[in-house]
LUMVEX-395532 format. One record per residue (C-alpha): residue number from 1; residue in one letter; x, y, z. Coordinates in nm, 3 decimals, always signed. Layout:
N
NODE  num  residuo       px       py       pz
NODE  NUM        a        X        Y        Z
...
This chain:
428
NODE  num  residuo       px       py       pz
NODE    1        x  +13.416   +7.421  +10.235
NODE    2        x  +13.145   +7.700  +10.160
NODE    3        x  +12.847   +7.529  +10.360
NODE    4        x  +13.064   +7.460  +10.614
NODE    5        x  +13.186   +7.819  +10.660
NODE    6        x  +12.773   +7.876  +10.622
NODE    7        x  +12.686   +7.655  +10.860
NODE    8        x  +12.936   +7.795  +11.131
NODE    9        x  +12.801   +8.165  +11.052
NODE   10        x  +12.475   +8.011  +11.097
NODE   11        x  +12.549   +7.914  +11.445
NODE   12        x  +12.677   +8.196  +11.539
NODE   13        x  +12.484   +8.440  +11.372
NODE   14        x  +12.302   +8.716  +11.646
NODE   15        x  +11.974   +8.675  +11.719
NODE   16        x  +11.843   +9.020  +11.856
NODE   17        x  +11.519   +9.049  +11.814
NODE   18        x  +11.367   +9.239  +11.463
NODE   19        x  +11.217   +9.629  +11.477
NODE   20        x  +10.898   +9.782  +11.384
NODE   21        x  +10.625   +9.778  +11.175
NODE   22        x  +10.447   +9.888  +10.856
NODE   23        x  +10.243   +9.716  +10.620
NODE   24        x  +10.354   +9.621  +10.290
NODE   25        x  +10.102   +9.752  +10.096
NODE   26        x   +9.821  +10.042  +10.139
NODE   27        x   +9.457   +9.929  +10.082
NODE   28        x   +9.191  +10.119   +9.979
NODE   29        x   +8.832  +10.066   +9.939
NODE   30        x   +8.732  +10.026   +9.558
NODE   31        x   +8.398  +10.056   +9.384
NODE   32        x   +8.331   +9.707   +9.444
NODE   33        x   +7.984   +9.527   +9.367
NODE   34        x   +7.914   +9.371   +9.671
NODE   35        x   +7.814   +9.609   +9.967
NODE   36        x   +7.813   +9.594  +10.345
NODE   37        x   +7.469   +9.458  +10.335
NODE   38        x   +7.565   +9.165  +10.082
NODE   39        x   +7.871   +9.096  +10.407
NODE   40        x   +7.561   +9.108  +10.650
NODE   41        x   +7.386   +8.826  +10.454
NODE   42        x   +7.739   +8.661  +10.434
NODE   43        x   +7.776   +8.654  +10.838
NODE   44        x   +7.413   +8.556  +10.911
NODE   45        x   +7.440   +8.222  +10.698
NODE   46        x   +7.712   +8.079  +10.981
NODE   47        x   +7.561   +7.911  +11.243
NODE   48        x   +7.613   +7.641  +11.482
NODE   49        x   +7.426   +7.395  +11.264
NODE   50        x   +7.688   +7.421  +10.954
NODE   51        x   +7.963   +7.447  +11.217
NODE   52        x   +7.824   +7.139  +11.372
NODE   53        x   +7.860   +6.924  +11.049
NODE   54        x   +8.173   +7.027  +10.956
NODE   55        x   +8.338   +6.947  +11.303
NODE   56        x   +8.139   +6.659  +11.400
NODE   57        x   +8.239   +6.476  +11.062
NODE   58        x   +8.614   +6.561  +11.089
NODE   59        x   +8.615   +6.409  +11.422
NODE   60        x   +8.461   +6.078  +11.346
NODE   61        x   +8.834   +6.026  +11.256
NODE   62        x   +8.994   +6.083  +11.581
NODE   63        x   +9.357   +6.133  +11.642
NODE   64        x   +9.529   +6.277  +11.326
NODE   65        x   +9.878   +6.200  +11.378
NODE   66        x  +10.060   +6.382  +11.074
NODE   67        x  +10.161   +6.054  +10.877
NODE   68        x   +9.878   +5.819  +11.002
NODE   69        x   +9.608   +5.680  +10.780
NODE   70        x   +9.345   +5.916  +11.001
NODE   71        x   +9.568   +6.195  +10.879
NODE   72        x   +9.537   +6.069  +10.542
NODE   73        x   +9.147   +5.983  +10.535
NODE   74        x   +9.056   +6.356  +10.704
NODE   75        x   +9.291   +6.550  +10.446
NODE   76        x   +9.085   +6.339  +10.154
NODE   77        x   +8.738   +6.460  +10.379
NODE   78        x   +8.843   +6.817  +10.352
NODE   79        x   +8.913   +6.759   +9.984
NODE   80        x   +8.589   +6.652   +9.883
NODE   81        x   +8.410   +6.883  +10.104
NODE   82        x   +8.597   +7.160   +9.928
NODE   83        x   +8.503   +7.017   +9.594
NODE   84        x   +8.133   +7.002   +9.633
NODE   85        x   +8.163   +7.392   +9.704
NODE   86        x   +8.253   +7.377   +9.337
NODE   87        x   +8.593   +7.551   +9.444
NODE   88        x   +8.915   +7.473   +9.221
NODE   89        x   +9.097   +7.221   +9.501
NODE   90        x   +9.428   +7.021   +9.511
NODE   91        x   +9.668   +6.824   +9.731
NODE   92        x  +10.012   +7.037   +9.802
NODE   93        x  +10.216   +6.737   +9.908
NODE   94        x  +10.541   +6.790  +10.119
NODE   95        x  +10.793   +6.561  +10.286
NODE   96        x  +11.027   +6.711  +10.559
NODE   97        x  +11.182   +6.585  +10.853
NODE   98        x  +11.116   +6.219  +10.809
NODE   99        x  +10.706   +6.283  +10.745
NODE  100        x  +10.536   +6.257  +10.413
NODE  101        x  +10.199   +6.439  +10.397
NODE  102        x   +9.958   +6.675  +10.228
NODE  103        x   +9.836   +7.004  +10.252
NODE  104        x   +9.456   +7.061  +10.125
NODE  105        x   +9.430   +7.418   +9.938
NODE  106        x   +9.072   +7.534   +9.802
NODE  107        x   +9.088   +7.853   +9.571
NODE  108        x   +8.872   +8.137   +9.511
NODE  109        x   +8.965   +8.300   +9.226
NODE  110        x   +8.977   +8.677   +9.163
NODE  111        x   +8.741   +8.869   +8.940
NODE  112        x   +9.022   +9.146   +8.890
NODE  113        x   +9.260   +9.055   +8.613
NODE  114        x   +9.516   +9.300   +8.682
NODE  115        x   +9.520   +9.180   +9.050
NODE  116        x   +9.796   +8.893   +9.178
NODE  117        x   +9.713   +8.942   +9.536
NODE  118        x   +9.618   +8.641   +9.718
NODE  119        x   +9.432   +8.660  +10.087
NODE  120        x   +9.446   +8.294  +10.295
NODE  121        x   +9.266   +8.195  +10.548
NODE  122        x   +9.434   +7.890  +10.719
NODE  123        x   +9.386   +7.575  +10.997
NODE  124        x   +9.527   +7.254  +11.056
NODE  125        x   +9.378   +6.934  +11.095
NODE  126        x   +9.628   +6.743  +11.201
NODE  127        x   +9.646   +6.617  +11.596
NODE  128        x   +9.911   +6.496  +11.856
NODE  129        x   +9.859   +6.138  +11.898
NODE  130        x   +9.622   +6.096  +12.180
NODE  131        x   +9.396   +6.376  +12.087
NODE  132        x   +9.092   +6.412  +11.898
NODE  133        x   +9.150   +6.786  +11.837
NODE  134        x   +8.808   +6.913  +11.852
NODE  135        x   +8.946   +7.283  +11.991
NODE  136        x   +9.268   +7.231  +11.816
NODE  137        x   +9.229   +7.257  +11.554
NODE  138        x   +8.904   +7.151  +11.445
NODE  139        x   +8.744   +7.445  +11.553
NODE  140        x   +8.989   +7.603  +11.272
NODE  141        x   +8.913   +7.369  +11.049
NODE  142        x   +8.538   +7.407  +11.050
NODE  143        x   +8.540   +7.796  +11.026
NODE  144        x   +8.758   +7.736  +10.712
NODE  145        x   +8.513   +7.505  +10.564
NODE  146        x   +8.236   +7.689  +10.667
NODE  147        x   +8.353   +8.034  +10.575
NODE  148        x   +8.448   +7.877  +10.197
NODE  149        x   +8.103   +7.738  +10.180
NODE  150        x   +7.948   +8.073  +10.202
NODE  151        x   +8.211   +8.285  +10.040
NODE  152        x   +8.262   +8.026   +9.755
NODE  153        x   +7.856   +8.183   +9.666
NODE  154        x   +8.034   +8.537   +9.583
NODE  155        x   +8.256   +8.704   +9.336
NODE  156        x   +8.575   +8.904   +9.514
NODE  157        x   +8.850   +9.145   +9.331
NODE  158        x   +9.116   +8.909   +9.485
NODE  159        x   +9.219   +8.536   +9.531
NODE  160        x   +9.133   +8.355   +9.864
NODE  161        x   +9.263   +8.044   +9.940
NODE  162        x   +9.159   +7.805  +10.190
NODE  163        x   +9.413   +7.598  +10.332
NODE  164        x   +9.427   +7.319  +10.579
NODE  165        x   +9.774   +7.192  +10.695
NODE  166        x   +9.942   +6.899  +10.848
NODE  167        x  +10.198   +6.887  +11.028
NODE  168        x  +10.187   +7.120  +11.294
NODE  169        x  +10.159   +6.968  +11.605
NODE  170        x  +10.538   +6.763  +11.458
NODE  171        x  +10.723   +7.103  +11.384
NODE  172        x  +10.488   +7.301  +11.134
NODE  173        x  +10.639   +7.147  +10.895
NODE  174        x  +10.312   +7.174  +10.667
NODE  175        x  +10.264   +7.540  +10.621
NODE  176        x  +10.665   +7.597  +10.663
NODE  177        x  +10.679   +7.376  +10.324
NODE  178        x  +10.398   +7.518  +10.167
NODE  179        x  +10.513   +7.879  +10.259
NODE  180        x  +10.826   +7.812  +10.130
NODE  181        x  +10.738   +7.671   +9.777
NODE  182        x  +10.474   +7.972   +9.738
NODE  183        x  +10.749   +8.190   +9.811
NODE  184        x  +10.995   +8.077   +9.527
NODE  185        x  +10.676   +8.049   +9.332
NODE  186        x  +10.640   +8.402   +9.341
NODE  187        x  +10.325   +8.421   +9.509
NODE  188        x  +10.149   +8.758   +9.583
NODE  189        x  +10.072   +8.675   +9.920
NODE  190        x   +9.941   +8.983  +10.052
NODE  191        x   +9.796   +8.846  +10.412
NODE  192        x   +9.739   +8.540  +10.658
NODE  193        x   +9.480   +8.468  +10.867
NODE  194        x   +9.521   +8.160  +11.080
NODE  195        x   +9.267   +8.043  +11.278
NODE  196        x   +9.377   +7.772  +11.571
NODE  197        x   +9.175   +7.649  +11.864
NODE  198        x   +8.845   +7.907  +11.839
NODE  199        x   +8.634   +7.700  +11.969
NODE  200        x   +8.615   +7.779  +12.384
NODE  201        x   +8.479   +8.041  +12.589
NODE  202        x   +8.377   +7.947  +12.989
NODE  203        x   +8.351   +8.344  +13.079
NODE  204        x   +8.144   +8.641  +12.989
NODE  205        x   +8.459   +8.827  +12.912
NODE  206        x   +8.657   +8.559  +12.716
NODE  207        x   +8.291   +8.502  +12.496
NODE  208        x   +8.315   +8.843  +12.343
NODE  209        x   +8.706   +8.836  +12.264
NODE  210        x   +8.892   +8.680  +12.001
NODE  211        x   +9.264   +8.741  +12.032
NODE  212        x   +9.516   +8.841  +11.751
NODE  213        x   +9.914   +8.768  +11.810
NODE  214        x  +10.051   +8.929  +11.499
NODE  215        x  +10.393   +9.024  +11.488
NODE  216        x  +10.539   +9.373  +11.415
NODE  217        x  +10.531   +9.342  +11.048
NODE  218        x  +10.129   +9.257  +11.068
NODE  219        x  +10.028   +9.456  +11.297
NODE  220        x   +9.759   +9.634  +11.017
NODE  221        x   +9.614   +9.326  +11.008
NODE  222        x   +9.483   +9.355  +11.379
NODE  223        x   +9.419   +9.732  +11.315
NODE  224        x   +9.231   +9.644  +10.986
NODE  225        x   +9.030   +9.325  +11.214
NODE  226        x   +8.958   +9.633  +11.432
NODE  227        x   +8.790   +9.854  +11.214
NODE  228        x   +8.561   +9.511  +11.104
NODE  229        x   +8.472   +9.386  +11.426
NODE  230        x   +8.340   +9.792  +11.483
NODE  231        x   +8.165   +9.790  +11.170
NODE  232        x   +7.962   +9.475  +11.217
NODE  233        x   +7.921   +9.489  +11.607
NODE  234        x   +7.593   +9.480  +11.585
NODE  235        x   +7.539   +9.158  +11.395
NODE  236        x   +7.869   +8.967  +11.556
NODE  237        x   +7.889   +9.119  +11.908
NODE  238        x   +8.287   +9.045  +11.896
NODE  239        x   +8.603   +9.231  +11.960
NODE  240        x   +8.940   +9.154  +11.889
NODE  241        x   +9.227   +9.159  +12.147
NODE  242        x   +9.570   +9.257  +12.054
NODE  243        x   +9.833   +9.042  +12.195
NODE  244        x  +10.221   +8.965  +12.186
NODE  245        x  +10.370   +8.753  +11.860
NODE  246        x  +10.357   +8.430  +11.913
NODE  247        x  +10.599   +8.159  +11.697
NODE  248        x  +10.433   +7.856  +11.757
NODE  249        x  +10.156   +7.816  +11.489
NODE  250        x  +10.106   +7.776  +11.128
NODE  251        x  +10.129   +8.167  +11.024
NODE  252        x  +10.482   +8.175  +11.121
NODE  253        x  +10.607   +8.010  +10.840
NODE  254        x  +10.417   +8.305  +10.631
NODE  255        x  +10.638   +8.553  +10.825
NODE  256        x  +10.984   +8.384  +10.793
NODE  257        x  +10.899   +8.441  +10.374
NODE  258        x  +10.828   +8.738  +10.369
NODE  259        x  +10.453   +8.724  +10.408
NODE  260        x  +10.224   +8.935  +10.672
NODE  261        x  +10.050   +8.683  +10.885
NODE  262        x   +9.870   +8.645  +11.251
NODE  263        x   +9.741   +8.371  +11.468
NODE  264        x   +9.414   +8.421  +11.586
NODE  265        x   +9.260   +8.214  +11.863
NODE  266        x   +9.020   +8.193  +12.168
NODE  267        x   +9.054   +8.402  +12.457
NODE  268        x   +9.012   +8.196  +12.767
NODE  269        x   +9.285   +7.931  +12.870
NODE  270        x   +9.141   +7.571  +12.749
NODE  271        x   +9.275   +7.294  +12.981
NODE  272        x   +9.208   +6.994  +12.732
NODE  273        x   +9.437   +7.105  +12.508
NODE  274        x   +9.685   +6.799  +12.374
NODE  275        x   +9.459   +6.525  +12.544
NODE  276        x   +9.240   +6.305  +12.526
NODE  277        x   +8.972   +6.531  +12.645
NODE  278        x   +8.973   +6.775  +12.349
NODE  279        x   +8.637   +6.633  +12.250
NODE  280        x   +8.327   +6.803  +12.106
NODE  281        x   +8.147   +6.817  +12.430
NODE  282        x   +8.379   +7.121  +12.533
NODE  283        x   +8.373   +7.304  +12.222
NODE  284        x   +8.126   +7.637  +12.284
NODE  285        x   +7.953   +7.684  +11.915
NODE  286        x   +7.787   +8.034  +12.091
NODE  287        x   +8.164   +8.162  +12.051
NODE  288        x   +8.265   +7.939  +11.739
NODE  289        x   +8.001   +8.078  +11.560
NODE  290        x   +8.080   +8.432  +11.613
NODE  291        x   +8.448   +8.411  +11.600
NODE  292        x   +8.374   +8.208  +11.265
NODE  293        x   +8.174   +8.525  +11.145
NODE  294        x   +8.438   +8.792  +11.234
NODE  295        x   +8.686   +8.602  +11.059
NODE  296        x   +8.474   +8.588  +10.721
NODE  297        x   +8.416   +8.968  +10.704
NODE  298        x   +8.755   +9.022  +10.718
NODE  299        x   +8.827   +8.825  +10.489
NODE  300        x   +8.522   +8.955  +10.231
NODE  301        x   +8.646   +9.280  +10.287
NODE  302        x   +8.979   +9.227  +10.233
NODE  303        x   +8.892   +9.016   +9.935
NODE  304        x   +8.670   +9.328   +9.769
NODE  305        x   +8.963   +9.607   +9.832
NODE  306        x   +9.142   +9.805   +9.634
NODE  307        x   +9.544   +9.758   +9.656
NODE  308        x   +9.672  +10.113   +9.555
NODE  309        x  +10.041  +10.044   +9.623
NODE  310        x  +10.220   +9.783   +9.743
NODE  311        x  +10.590   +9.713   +9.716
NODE  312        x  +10.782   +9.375   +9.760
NODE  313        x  +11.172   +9.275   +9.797
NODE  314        x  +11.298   +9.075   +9.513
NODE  315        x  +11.627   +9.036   +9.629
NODE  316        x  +11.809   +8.960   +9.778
NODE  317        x  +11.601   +8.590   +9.830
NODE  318        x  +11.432   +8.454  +10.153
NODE  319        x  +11.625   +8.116  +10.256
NODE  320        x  +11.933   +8.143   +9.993
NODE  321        x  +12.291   +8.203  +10.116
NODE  322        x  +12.450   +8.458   +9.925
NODE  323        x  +12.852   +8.475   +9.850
NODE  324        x  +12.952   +8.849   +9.705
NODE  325        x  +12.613   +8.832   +9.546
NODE  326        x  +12.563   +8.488   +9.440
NODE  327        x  +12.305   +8.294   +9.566
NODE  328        x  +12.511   +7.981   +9.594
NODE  329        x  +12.286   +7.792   +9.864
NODE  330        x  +11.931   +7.706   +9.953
NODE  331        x  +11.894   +7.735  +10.328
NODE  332        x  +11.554   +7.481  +10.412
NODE  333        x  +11.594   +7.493  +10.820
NODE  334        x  +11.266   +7.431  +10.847
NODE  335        x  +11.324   +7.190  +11.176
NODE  336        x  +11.480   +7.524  +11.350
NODE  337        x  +11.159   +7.697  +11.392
NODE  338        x  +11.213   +7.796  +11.740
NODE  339        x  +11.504   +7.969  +11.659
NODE  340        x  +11.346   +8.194  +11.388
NODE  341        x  +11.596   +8.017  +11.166
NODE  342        x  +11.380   +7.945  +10.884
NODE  343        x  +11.359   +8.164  +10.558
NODE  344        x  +11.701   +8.359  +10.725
NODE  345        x  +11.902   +8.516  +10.480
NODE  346        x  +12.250   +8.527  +10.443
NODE  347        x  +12.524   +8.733  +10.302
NODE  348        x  +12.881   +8.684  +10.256
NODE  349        x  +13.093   +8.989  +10.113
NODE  350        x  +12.799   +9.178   +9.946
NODE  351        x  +12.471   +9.153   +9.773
NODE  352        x  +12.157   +9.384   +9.637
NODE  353        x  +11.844   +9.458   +9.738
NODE  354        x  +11.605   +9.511   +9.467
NODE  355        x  +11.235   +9.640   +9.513
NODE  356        x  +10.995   +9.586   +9.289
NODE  357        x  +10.638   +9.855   +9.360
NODE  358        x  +10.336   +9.811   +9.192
NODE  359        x  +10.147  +10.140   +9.224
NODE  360        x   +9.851  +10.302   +9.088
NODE  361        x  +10.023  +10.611   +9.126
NODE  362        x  +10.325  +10.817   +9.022
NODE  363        x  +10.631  +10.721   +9.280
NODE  364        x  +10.842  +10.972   +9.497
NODE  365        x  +11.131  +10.776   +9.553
NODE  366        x  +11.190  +10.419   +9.766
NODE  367        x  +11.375  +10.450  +10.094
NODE  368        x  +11.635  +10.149  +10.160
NODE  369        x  +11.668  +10.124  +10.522
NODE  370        x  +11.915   +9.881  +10.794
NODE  371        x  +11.739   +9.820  +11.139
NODE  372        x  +11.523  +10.130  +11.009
NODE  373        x  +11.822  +10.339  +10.947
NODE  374        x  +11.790  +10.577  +10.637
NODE  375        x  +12.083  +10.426  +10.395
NODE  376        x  +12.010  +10.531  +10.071
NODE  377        x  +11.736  +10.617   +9.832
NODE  378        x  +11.641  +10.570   +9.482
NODE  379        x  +11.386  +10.757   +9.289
NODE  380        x  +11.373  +10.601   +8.916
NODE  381        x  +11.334  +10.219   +8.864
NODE  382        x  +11.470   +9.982   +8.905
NODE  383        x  +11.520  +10.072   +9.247
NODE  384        x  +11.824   +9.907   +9.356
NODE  385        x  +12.095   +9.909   +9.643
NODE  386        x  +12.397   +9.728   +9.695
NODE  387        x  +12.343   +9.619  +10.096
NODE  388        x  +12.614   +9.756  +10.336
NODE  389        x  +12.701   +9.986  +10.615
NODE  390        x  +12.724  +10.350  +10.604
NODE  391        x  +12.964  +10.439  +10.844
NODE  392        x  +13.069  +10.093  +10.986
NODE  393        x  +13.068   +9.689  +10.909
NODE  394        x  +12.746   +9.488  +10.913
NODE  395        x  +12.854   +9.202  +11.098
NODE  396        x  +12.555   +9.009  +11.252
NODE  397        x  +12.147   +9.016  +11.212
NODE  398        x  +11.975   +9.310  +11.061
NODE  399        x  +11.630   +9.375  +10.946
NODE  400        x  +11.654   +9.501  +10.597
NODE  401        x  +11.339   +9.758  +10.511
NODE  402        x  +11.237   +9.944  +10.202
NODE  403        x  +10.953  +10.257  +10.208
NODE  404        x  +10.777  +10.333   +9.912
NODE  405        x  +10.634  +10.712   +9.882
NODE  406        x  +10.381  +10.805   +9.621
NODE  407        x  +10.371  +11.188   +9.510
NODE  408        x  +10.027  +11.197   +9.700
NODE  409        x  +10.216  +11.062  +10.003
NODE  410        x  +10.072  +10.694  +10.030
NODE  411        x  +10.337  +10.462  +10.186
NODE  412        x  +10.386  +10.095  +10.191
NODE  413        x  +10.692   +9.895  +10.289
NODE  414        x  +10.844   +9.573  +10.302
NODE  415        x  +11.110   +9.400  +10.539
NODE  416        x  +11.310   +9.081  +10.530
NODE  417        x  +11.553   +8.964  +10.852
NODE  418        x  +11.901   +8.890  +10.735
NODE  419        x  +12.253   +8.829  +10.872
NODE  420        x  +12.467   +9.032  +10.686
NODE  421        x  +12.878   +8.983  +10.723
NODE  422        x  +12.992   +9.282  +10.514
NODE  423        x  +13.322   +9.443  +10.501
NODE  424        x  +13.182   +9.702  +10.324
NODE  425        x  +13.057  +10.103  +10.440
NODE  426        x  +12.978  +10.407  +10.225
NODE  427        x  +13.151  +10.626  +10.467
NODE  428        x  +13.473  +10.639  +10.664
């Protein structure tokens, strides 16, 4: 009778659209051991020779169909590349919606013992039936193995993974599993860059552009892309583009958890796309190599910084149905992607939000907030708040928020979408 009663909430749950933006956690340069000029030598070992290898062998198995024996011979490809980079590698195997596949993650360890943050850099190498993918996502797939080879050379503060999925091009079924399981694994996720289809440029304009769709939550990440593609003009001649969110790729999975993530691809339209066509012969290395650099300095960069404070919701969980503050169901609607469905929260009665902040420095107080409405504040841990309105019901889809302040005024915040159906108000 309960998931019944969920699943009809479910249904009819609102789906206006979530607000705002901060980042979850502040970052700040730290004395690090590798400099700008040790990133410089980093960006001028990609060219179109190692980009060339790495694509032309992954299409030798043409048409990656998640499920197929191509899909499985290219995932163990990937694999072994990975492993001769001497990189710790694995298989993160998932079955959803009637496929069975694999996920290949390469890690990177950290240097910094006291650090859990983890940085990803992601593609997928799966195709629709017909295609070969060389644009999409080979190109992707390529700069991941190519940006690993070099990076795999260097010591950074924090984890980087390297991740290739399947099953995008059936639902994103790959990096909505693997999302998910990091997620109740606790991961430290702290951001997602997803490169798909970098490979084409046919215009002056479009060849010195590579576009970011974050949404609001990761917005930093395009400011902090920004500040790279400034820094090492000179020896990338690329700028980023900011553009609207956009649900249908591999990083949204990362967002429905709880996890900052963008898409990143090309700038000019590619007409091969999901054919036959989407061959090598169309794939511009000029651009791939320089969007393939870009995307490696922000990642070294993020990989040597500092995270001064950072603060993440506990609870109330991503994906669990809550009944007056039991999580009582798991909600996996991974196939409802297009509905933003996927990770939702949702509360019966009443439930609390708990934040947990790591900090370097002494804390003000943490800020609970509904659709960025002040609603109450805590300023000793454990910083707690039982969710619900303050002068009326919460009956529909809300974007719960929490603000941490240190004493020096550093903020960081975190935000999870939830539909709340709560009697319950502080005020009458």
């Amino acid at each position: 009778m309960v998931n019944r009663l969920f699943s009809i909430i479910l249904i009819i749950a609102l789906l206006t659209p979530s607000l705002g933006y901060l980042s979850k956690g502040e970052i700040e340069q730290e004395n690090q051991s590798l400099s700008s000029d040790d990133i410089i030598d980093m960006i001028n070992q990609v060219d179109d020779s190692l980009l060339y290898y790495y694509l032309e062998r992954l299409l030798r198995i043409s048409s990656r169909f998640t499920g197929t024996i191509n899909c499985i011979i290219a995932g163990q490809q990937i694999f072994d590349e990975f492993e001769k980079m001497g990189l710790d590698v694995e298989f993160h195997y998932w079955k959803f919606a009637g496929f069975n596949s694999r996920n290949v993650v390469a890690t990177l360890p950290g240097s910094d013992p006291s650090s859990t943050a983890e940085y990803l850099i992601t593609a997928h190498y799966d195709t629709v039936r017909v295609a070969p993918g060389a644009n999409d996502d080979g190109s992707g797939v390529a700069a991941v193995l190519a940006i690993a080879s070099i990076l795999s050379q260097y010591s950074f503060n924090h984890t980087i993974r390297f991740i290739t999925f399947s099953g995008e091009e059936v639902g994103t079924y790959g990096s909505f599993c693997y999302a998910r399981d990091a997620y109740r694994s606790g991961d430290n996720i702290v951001a997602v860059l997803n490169a798909d289809m970098i490979g084409y440029a046919d215009t002056s304009e479009g060849g010195n552009i590579l576009r970011f769709f974050p949404p609001d939550r990761s917005l930093w990440i395009f400011d902090y892309a920004d500040e790279i593609s400034e820094k090492y003009f000179d020896n990338i001649e690329l700028s980023v583009e900011l553009m609207p969110h956009y649900i249908g790729s591999d990083h949204k999975a990362f967002v429905d958890y709880g996890y900052d993530a963008v898409w990143i691809a090309h700038h000019d339209e590619y007409p091969w796309g999901h054919s036959a066509e989407d061959t090598l012969e169309h794939i511009n290395f000029t651009y791939e190599v320089k969007a393939t650099k870009l995307l490696l300095a922000i990642l070294a960069e993020l990989g040597l910084k500092s995270i001064d404070i950072q603060v993440v919701l506990k609870a109330p969980f991503e994906g669990r149905g809550y009944f007056f503050n039991r999580p009582i169901i798991k909600l996996d609607l991974g196939k409802l992607w297009y509905r933003e469905l996927r990770g939702v929260t949702l509360i019966l009665g009443r439930a609390d939000a708990v934040a947990e902040v790591y900090s370097k420095e002494d804390i003000e107080y943490v800020v609970f907030c509904i659709d960025n409405n002040f609603m109450y504040w805590d300023s000793t841990p454990p910083y707690e708040w039982k969710i619900e309105g303050k002068h009326s019901f919460l009956l529909g889809k809300y974007l719960l928020r929490v603000y941490v302040y240190t004493k020096t005024g550093k903020i960081a915040v975190d935000e999870m979408d939830m539909r709340i159906f709560t009697l319950s108000y502080q005020y009458g």
